[in-house]
C-alpha positions, 0 to 999 in steps of 0.5 A: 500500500503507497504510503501518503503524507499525513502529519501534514500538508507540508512536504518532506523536507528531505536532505542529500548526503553523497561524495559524488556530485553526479548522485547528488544532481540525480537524486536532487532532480529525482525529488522534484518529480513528487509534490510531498518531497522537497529537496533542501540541501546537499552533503558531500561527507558526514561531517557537512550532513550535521551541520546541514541538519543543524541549518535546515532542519530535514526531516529525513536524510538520505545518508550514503555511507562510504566517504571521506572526513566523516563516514556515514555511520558517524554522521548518522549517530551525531544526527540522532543524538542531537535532533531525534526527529529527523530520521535517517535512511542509509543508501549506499552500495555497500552491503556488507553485514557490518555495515548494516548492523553499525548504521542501524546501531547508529539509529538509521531507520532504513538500509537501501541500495542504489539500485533501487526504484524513484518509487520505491525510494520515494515510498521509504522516504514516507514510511521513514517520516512516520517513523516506519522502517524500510530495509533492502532485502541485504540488510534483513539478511544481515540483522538475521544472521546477526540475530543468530549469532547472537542467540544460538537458543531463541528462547526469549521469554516474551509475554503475551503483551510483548508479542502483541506489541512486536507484532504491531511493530513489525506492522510498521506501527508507531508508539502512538498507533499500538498505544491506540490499537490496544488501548493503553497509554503511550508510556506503557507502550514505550516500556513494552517496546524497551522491554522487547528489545533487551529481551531480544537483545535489539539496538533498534525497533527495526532490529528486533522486528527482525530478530522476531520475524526470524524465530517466527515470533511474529507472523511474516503474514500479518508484518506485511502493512 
């Protein structure tokens, strides 16, 4: 289901961070075909994509990883910590597994590659505005098998609550949204959520769906939005 602006009327105010100027023109023309996007700024390392944040205030920014100064990982972390609002999608080349889990860790809310679609990318940009998660296919490879390495058991110990929450996560579902589906508040949902992921042993939200998709503790058929 395409996913829509719905905090407001206002456009996704969307920054660019790559080395190559020839992807920053490319993806900066792309962004102008939507009428809910809008392209504010460029980057062409880590250290000018916090700066940029600083000065324009994205609210979502797509983060190549590899590049000099200051890599992306980095810059994704700094971001994060001094303004949780703006949400970070990584779009890079690379797929090595270590690179995935590090910008998850570091608090990215999606994993793409560059080859995919003006749509597809246009429709993860919406997701990550509220606060939903887009991965490539390489990248819930990785956190799988991160996951196994990390859990050889898969004993978890989730309650009944738990499960209902992970599973409404894996749906792609904010706090408020769960807070609203079972009809409790949002700070019983906050301390369900923290609950699941150290039970997983998770970093992320995206993390732990995973994690939870892989010992079959959610339903792949009802994580589909």
């Amino acid at each position: 289901m395409d996913i829509k602006l719905t905090k407001s009327l206002a456009p996704i105010r969307v920054l660019l961070v790559d080395d190559h100027s020839v992807v920053r023109s490319g993806l900066g023309a792309f962004l102008l075909v939507f009428d809910d996007l809008e392209f504010v700024g460029e980057a062409s390392n880590g250290k000018e994509a916090v700066q940029a944040c600083a000065d324009l205030q994205p609210d979502v920014v797509l983060m190549d990883l590899m590049m000099p100064v200051m890599d992306g990982v980095a810059a994704t972390q700094e971001i994060r910590a001094r303004w949780p609002r703006i949400q970070v999608l990584a779009l890079t080349s690379f797929k090595e597994d270590d690179l995935v889990q590090r910008v998850m860790r570091a608090g990215a809310i999606g994993y793409l590659m560059k080859n995919i679609t003006g749509e597809q990318l246009a429709a993860a940009i919406r997701s990550a505005v509220i606060g939903r998660s887009t991965l490539a296919p390489e990248a819930a490879q990785a956190l799988i098998l991160s996951s196994r390495q990390a859990r050889s058991g898969g004993h978890f110990d989730l309650t009944e609550r738990e499960k209902e929450v992970v599973s409404l996560m894996a749906r792609g579902l904010s706090n408020l949204e769960i807070a609203d589906r079972l009809v409790v508040s949002r700070s019983t949902v906050k301390f369900h959520v923290s609950s699941v992921l150290a039970k997983l042993g998770a970093a992320t939200r995206t993390e732990a769906v995973a994690i939870a998709l892989n010992h079959h503790l959610v339903d792949p058929v009802f994580a589909k939005k």
